[in-house]
N, C-alpha and C positions, 0 to 999 in steps of 0.2 A: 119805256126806257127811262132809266133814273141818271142824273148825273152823278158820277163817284167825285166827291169831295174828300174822299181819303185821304191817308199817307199812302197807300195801295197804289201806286202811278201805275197798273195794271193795263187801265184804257185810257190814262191821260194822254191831252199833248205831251212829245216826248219835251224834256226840257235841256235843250241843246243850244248852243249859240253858234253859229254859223261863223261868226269874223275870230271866235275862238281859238287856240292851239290845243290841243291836249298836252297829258303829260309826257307822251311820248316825241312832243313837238310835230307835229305832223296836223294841219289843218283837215279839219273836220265839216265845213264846209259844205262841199256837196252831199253827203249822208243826210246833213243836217235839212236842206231844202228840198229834199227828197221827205223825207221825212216829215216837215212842215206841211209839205204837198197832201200827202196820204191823208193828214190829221185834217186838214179842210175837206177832203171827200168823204172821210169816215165819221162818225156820228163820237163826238169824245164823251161817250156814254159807257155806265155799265148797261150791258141789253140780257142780263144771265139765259145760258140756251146753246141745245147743239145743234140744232134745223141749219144754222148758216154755216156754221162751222163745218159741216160735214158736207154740205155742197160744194161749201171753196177746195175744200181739199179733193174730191173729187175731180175737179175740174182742172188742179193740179197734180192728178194722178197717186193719189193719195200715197202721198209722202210719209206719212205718219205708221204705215202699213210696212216702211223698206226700213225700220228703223232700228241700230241696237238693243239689246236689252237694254229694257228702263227699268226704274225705280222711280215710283211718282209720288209725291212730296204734297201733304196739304196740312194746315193748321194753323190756329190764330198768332202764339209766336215762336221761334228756335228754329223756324223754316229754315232760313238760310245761314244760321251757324250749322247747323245737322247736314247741310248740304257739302258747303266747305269741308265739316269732317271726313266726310264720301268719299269727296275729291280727293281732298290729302291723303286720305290713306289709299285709294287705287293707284294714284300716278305713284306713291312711293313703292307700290308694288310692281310698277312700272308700265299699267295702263292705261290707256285714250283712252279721255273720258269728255264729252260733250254733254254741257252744262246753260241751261236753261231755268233763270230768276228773272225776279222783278219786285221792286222800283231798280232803276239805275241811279247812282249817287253823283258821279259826275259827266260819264258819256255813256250815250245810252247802247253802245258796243260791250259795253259790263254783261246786260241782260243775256247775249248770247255767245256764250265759248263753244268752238267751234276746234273738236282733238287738241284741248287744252290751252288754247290760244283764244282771246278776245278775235269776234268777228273782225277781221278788216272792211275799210271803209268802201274797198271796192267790190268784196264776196258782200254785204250788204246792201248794198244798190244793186247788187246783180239781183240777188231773191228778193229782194222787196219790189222792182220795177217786174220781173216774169211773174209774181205773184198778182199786185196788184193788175195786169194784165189779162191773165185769167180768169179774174174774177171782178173785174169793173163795173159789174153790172151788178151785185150784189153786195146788199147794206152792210157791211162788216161791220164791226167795232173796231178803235186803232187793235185791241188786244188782241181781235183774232187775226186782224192781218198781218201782224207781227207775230204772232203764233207760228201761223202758216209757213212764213220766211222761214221763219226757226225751224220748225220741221224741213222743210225741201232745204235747209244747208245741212242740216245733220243728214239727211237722207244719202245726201250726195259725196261726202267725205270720213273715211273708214272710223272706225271709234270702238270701243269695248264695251261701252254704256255711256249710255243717256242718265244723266239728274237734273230730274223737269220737277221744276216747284209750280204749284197752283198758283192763279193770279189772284182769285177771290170765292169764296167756298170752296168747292169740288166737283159737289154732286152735276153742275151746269155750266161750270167752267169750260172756258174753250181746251186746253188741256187735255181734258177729260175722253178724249175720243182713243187711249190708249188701249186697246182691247185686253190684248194678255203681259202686264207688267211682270217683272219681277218680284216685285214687291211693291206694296200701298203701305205707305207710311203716313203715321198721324203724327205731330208733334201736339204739345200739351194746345188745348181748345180753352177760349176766353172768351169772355164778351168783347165783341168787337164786330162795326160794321152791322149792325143788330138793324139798320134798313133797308138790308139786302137777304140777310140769314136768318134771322129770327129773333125774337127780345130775350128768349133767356138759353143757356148752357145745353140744355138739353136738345133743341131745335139746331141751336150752330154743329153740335158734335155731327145729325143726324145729315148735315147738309158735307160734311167736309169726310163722314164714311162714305157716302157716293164714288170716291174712286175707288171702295175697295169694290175686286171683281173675286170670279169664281174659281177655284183653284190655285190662286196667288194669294201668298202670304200677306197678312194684315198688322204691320207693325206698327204696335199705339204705346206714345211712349207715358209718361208721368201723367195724369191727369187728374180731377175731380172725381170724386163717385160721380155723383150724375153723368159725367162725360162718359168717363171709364164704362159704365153700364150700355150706353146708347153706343157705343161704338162696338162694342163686344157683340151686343143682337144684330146690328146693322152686318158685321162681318158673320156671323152663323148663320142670315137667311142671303145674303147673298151666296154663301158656298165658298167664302176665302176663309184662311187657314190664319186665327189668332195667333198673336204673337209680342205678350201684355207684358209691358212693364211691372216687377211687384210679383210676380206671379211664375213667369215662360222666362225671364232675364228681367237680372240683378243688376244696379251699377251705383258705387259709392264711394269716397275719397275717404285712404284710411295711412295715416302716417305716411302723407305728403304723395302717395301713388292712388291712381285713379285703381279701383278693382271693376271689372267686369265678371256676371256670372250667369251661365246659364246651363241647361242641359249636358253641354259640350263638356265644361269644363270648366275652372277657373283662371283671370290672365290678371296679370300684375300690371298695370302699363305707368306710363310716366302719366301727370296729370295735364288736361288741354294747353295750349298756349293762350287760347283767350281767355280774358280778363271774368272772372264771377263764378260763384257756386254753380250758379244755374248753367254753365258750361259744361259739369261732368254729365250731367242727366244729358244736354245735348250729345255729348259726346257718347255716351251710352248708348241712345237711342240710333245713331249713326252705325255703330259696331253693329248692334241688334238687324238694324236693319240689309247689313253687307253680310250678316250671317245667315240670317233670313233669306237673302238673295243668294248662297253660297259664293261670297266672293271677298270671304274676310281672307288677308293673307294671317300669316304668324304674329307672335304679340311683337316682335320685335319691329315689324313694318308697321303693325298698327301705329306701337309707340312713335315712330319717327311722322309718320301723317299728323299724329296729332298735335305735334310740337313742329308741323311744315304748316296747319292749317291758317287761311286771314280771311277774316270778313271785315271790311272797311265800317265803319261808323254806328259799329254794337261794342260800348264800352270798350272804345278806344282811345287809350294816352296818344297824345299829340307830340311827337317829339321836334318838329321844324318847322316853318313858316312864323308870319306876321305874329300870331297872337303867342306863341309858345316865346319868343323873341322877344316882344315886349316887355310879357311878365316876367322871366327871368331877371331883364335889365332892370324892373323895379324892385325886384325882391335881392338880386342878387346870388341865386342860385339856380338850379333847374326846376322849369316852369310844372307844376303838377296839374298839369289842362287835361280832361277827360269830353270823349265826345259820345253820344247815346243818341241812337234815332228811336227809340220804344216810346211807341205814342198812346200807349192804352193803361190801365191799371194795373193787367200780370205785367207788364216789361217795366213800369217803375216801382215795384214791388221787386225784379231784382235788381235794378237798379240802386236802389235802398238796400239792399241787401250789399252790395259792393261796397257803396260809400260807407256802409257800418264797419268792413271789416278793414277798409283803407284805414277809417277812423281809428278801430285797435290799433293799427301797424303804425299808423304816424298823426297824432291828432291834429286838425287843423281845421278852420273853420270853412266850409263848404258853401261860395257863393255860386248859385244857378241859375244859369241863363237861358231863362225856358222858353220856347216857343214852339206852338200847337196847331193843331188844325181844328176850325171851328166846331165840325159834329162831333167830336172826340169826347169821352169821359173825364171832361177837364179838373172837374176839382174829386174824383177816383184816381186820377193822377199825382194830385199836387196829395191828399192824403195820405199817399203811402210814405210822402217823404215827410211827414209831417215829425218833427224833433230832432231831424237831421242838416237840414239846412237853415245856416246862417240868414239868410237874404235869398230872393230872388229877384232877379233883373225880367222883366218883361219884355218879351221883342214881337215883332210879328217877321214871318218869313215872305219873299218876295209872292211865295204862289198865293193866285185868287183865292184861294178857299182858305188861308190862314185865317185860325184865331184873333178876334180885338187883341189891341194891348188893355182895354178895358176887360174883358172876358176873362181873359188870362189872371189879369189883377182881383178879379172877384174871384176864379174860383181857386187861387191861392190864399187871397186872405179868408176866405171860407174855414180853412184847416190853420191857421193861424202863423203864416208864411207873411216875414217882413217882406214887402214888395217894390220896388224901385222900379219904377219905369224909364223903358232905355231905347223902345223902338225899331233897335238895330243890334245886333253882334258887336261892332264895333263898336258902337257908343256906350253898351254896357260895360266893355272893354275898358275903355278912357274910365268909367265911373269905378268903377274896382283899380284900376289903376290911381287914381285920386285916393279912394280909401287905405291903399296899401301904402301911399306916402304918409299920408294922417295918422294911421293906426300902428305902421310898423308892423305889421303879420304877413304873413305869408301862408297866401289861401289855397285851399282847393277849388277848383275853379272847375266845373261841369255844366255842360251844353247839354242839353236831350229837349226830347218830346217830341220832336219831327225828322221823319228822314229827308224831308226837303229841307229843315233847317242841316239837319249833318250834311249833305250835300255841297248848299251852299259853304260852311265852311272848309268842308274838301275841296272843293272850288279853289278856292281862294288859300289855301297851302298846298296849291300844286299836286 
């Protein structure tokens, strides 16, 4: 068993405060000591493997077995904007849909939607306390025993589909016990987590085609040749039905509208609501795979899903709380605060890609307030943004496994990133706050590199 030091909170403690409110005001509390509970009996390890995972669920009357159609979701990054697309566009067609991600950003009820609704505090004590019940005697990970919940709540209240995203590869993922999906969806495959998958491209593809199964369509979206290649053989010998980006479906932004193409047909649609290029390819890849699953509505439902779709703290503008508040009052106008949890090289490579085109529309100097997780590709990180940013602030995030601010500091000035060290969110706060009285500008101001850092500051703007 290896300890996951990732941004992946897959089998972390979950990170929950018990004297907390949420945002819906309503204490959290007991979920949370529940929950605490669990994470001392369970080994907060990755353990990759299905031998325990299929005992627990047996013993649970294999829940995973009574479940809607699924569509199961694995890949290094666009997991969970691809996911949200899903969503958005079934409920706009007007179906339950139970919804299964991870990390959680601010309460760990996010990771399970339960016909469209965030688990309650009390349907979550109920399956996690008969779960852990049943299987007391067996070494779970937190991941599978939160799994397990997760399946016996879906199992037990009606829905149209399941979207169950992987917590870490595929192929040994707890997850992974979905016999006959709908569809296996790849998003685009990176290095990432390389001491759990493999060290190069071709190894992680071959770990994260493991959910494609026989008979069920294999939707792989954007990818690398080397990826692209390994995932194509992987779906022909297992006996599922490719379904390639580039190739089987088209999808490209042409005079302001998203296009989608493929065998079917062509559809005009409006272009995503989230923020970045690399949204339409999510958003393609989404379609692809509701098509795939036969359960695209009309372009006009699509359209309105993708303009319903949120994924909280993937190149997200901040419009309320403390730090949007601040900096306004310093500058004088509305604050241009960006938030990004991409902690690997593809997710600030589109990151960079955002801040270039924000740059076109409104040039302004881009201070970043980065902080990381130690095993991360730290300075394949800080390179992509290399002649984009003004300054970087250095922080570290509260969870153990952050990044030094020495770390951080070396592997930005590595790519030749002015560096400030600041420790904290706020305190780099206060220090751009100081330079924006000195200087007279009016910055762009971007958070990224950890979802535990974006967390924390969703945290803390409610």
């Amino acid at each position: 068993m290896i300890k996951d030091n990732g941004d992946n909170m897959s089998s972390d403690v979950p990170r929950i405060d018990g004297s907390k409110t949420g945002p819906d005001g309503r204490s959290h509390g007991r979920a949370s000591v529940l929950l605490a509970a669990l994470a001392d009996r369970r080994p907060a390890l990755i353990d990759l493997g299905l031998e325990r995972m299929i005992g627990a669920l047996q013993a649970l009357g294999n829940p995973h077995k009574n479940l809607p159609p699924t569509i199961h979701v694995a890949g290094t990054n666009g997991k969970g904007s691809t996911i949200a697309y899903m969503r958005a566009i079934l409920e706009a067609a007007g179906k339950t849909v139970h919804v299964y991600t991870s990390p959680h950003l601010v309460r760990f009820n996010e990771r399970i939607v339960v016909a469209g609704e965030e688990i309650t505090d009390e349907a979550l004590i109920d399956v996690i306390t008969r779960c852990d019940e049943a299987v007391l005697d067996q070494e779970l990970t937190y991941f599978e025993a939160v799994t397990c919940a997760a399946f016996l709540a879906f199992s037990e209240t009606p829905a149209d589909v399941v979207l169950l995203e992987v917590g870490l590869g595929g192929r040994l993922d707890a997850t992974n016990v979905i016999g006959e999906p709908l569809a296996s969806v790849v998003t685009p495959v990176a290095l990432d987590h390389q001491h759990f998958l493999g060290d190069d491209v071709a190894s992680i593809a071959g770990e994260k085609a493991g959910i494609f199964k026989a008979g069920a369509r294999a939707v792989i979206g954007q990818q690398s040749a080397t990826a692209m290649a390994v995932l194509e053989e992987y779906a022909m010998k297992t006996g599922a039905m490719p379904f390639k980006y580039g190739e089987d479906w088209h999808v490209f932004e042409e005079q302001g509208r998203l296009v989608f193409q493929d065998d079917e047909g062509l559809s005009d649609l409006v272009l995503p609501r989230l923020t970045g290029a690399h949204q339409v390819n999510n958003a393609g890849l989404a379609i692809a795979a509701l098509r795939a699953a036969h359960l695209c509505p009309d372009d006009q439902t699509v359209s309105q899903g993708l303009v319903n779709a949120v994924w909280p703290g993937r190149m997200q503008q901040l419009r309320f709380g403390p730090f949007v508040d601040r900096l306004a009052a310093a500058t004088g106008e509305a604050a241009d605060l960006w938030l990004d949890g991409g902690h690997n090289p593809h997710a600030a490579r589109a990151l960079a890609a955002v801040i270039a085109d924000l740059e076109e529309r409104l040039p302004r100097p881009v201070y970043l307030i980065a902080g990381l997780q130690k095993q991360k590709d730290l300075e394949g990180f800080f390179e992509a943004l290399t002649g984009l940013v003004a300054c970087v602030y250095s922080v570290r995030s509260a969870q153990e496994n952050a990044a030094s601010i020495k770390q951080i500091e070396k592997a930005a000035e590595a790519h030749g990133h002015v560096v400030h060290t600041a420790q904290t969110a706020s305190t780099a706060l206060e220090q751009i706050l100081e330079r924006i009285k000195a200087d007279k500008t009016t910055p762009r101001v971007v958070i990224a590199g950890s979802l535990y850092l974006a967390g924390e500051i969703l945290t803390d703007h409610g």
